[in-house]
C-alpha positions, -999 to 999 in steps of 0.1 A, spaced: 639 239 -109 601 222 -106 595 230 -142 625 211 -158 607 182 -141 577 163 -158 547 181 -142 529 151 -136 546 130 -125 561 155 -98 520 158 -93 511 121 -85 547 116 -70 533 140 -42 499 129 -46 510 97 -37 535 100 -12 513 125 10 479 103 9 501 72 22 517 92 48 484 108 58 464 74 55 492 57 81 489 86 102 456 83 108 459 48 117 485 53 143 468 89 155 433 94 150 416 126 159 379 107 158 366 72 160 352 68 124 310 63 121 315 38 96 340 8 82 366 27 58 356 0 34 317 12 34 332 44 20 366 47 1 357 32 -28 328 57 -36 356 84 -25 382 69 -47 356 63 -76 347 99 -77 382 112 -78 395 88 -107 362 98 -128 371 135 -117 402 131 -131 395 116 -163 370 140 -170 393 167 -163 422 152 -185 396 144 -213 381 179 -217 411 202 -205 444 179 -215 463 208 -211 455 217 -184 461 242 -157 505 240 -160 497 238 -199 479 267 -198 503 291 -176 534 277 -202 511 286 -229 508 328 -212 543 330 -208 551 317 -241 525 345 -255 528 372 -232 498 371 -217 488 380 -182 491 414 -160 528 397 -147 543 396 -179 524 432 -185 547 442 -154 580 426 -162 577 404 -134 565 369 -148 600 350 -138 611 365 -105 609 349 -74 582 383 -64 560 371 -93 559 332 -78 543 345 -46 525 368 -59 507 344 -84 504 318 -55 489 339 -31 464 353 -58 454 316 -68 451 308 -33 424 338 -26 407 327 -55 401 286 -42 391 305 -11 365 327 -29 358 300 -54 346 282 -19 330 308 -1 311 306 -33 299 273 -32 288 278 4 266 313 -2 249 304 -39 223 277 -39 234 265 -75 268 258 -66 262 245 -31 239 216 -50 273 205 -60 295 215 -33 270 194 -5 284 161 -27 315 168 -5 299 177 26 275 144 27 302 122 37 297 112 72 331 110 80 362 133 77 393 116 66 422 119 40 399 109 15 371 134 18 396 156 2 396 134 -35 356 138 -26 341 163 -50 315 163 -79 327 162 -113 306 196 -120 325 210 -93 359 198 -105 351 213 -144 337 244 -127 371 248 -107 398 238 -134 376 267 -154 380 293 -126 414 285 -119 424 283 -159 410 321 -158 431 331 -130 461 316 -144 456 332 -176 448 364 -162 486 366 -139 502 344 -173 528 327 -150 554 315 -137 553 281 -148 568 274 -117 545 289 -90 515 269 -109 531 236 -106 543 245 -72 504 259 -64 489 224 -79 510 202 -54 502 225 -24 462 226 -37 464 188 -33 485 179 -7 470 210 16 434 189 7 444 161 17 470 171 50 438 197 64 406 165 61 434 139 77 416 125 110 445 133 125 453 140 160 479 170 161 497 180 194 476 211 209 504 231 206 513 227 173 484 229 157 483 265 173 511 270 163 505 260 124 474 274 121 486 308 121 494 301 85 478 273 69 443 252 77 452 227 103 428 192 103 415 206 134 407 237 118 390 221 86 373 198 105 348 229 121 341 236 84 328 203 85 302 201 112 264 199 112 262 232 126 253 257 100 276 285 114 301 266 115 303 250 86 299 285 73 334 289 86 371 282 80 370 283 42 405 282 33 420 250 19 459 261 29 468 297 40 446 310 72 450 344 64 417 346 42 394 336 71 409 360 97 406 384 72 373 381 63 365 375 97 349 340 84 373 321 113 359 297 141 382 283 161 366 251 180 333 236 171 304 240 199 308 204 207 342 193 205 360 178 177 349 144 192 314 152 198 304 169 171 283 159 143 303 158 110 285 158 75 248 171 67 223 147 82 223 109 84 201 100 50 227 117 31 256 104 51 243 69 42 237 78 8 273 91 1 288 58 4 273 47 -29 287 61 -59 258 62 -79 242 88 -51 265 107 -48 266 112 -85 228 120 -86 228 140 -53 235 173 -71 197 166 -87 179 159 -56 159 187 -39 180 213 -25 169 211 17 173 240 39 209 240 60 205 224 93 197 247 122 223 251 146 209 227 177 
C-alpha cells in the first residue's frame, strides 16, 4: 500500500521520473516550435518552484499527507463521520472532491482580480512546456496548500487517496503543459477523462475566452460540466499566441520579475483579436 511507503520520497520519485520522461518527450515530439532558448527560461521556472517548495516545507512541514494522517488519527472529517474513511469508496470519493476543489480553486484565480494578480505569474511565460507547470507564485503556492489543507481536513482521509491525489496533482501538471505532440486520436480519446496538453494548452492562449476555458488540471469532467470547455483554439495550436503579451513574456524569464509581477498594475485581459 502507498502509505507504508515514505511519502516523499514516493513524491519526488514520481516527480522525477515524470518531468524526465516529459522533458525527452518533448524533444523527440514537440507540439510547437518554442519562442525562445529553453535556457532563457528554465532557470527562472526551476527557481520559482525550489523557492515554492521551501517555503511550503518551512511554514507547513507537515503538510498536506501529515495533515490527513493527523484527521484519521483524530477522527476528524465528514468520512470518518460516515464510517467510510478506509474503504476503497472513501479513496474516490476524497479524490474526486479534492480534484473539484483545484478546479474551483482555479476558476478562482481566473474570475477574482486579487488572486489573478498572482495567478498571471504563471500565465506570463511565453512558452508552454513541462516546466510551466513548476511555474507558480509563492503566494499562490501558500494560498493553495491552505485551501487544500481545509479540504483535507474537512473529508479527514484516507491517507492513501491524499498521497495518491498529490502524485496525480503533480504529474497531471506537468503531463497536461508538456509541448507535446499527441496522436489526434488519442488525445480524443484521453480527453474524455483527463486534460490532454492539447487541451491545456487553449487555457493558455492570448485570447481571453479562451484562456477563460479548460480549467481542470487532470479530470475533464469539471469543464463539461460547467460548460467552461473549448476544444481548439481559434488559431491552431501552432498559431496561436501563448502567454499574456510580449512585455510580460520577456519579463518572466527573470526571476526577480516574476517575483515582483504580482505588484505591478493589474492590466485589463487582452481582447480576443
Amino acid at each position: 500500500m502507498l502509505d507504508s511507503l515514505d511519502p516523499n520520497t514516493l513524491r519526488l520519485g514520481f516527480f522525477a521520473g515524470i518531468f524526465a520522461i516529459m522533458a525527452l518527450i518533448e524533444v523527440l515530439l514537440p507540439k510547437r516550435d518554442l519562442s525562445v532558448a529553453r535556457a532563457s527560461r528554465w532557470p527562472t521556472n526551476w527557481g520559482i518552484v525550489i523557492l515554492d517548495a521551501a517555503l511550503v516545507r518551512l511554514l507547513f512541514p507537515i503538510g498536506g499527507i501529515g495533515l490527513a494522517a493527523l484527521a484519521v488519527e483524530r477522527g476528524w472529517g465528514l468520512l470518518p463521520m460516515l464510517g467510510w474513511q478506509g474503504g476503497l469508496l472513501a479513496g474516490v470519493f476524497a479524490f474526486l472532491v479534492l480534484d473539484f476543489a483545484v478546479w474551483f480553486q482555479h476558476w478562482a484565480a481566473h474570475k477574482i482580480p486579487v488572486l489573478w494578480r498572482i495567478h498571471r505569474v504563471h500565465h506570463a511565460d511565453g512558452d508552454v512546456d513541462v516546466t510551466t507547470a513548476l511555474r507558480f507564485h509563492p503566494i499562490e503556492i501558500l494560498l493553495s496548500f491552505l485551501w487544500k489543507a481545509a479540504f483535507i481536513l474537512a473529508l479527514g482521509g484516507p491517507v492513501w487517496a491524499v498521497i495518491a491525489f498529490e502524485i496525480v496533482l503533480n504529474g497531471a501538471a506537468m503531463f497536461n503543459h508538456a509541448n507535446v505532440a499527441l496522436p489526434k486520436w488519442l488525445d480524443r480519446g484521453l480527453r474524455w477523462l483527463i486534460v490532454t496538453p492539447d487541451m491545456h494548452r487553449v487555457h493558455h492562449s492570448a485570447r481571453v475566452s479562451e484562456t477563460d476555458s479548460n480549467y481542470g488540471f487532470n479530470l475533464s469532467i469539471w469543464d463539461r460540466m460547467f460548460r467552461t470547455y473549448t476544444d481548439q483554439p481559434l488559431g491552431g495550436h501552432r498559431g496561436m499566441t501563448i502567454g499574456l503579451d510580449a512585455e510580460s513574456a520577456d519579463g518572466a524569464r527573470k526571476f526577480g520579475w516574476s517575483l515582483a509581477y504580482p505588484f505591478h498594475p493589474l492590466k485589463p485581459k487582452n481582447l480576443d483579436q
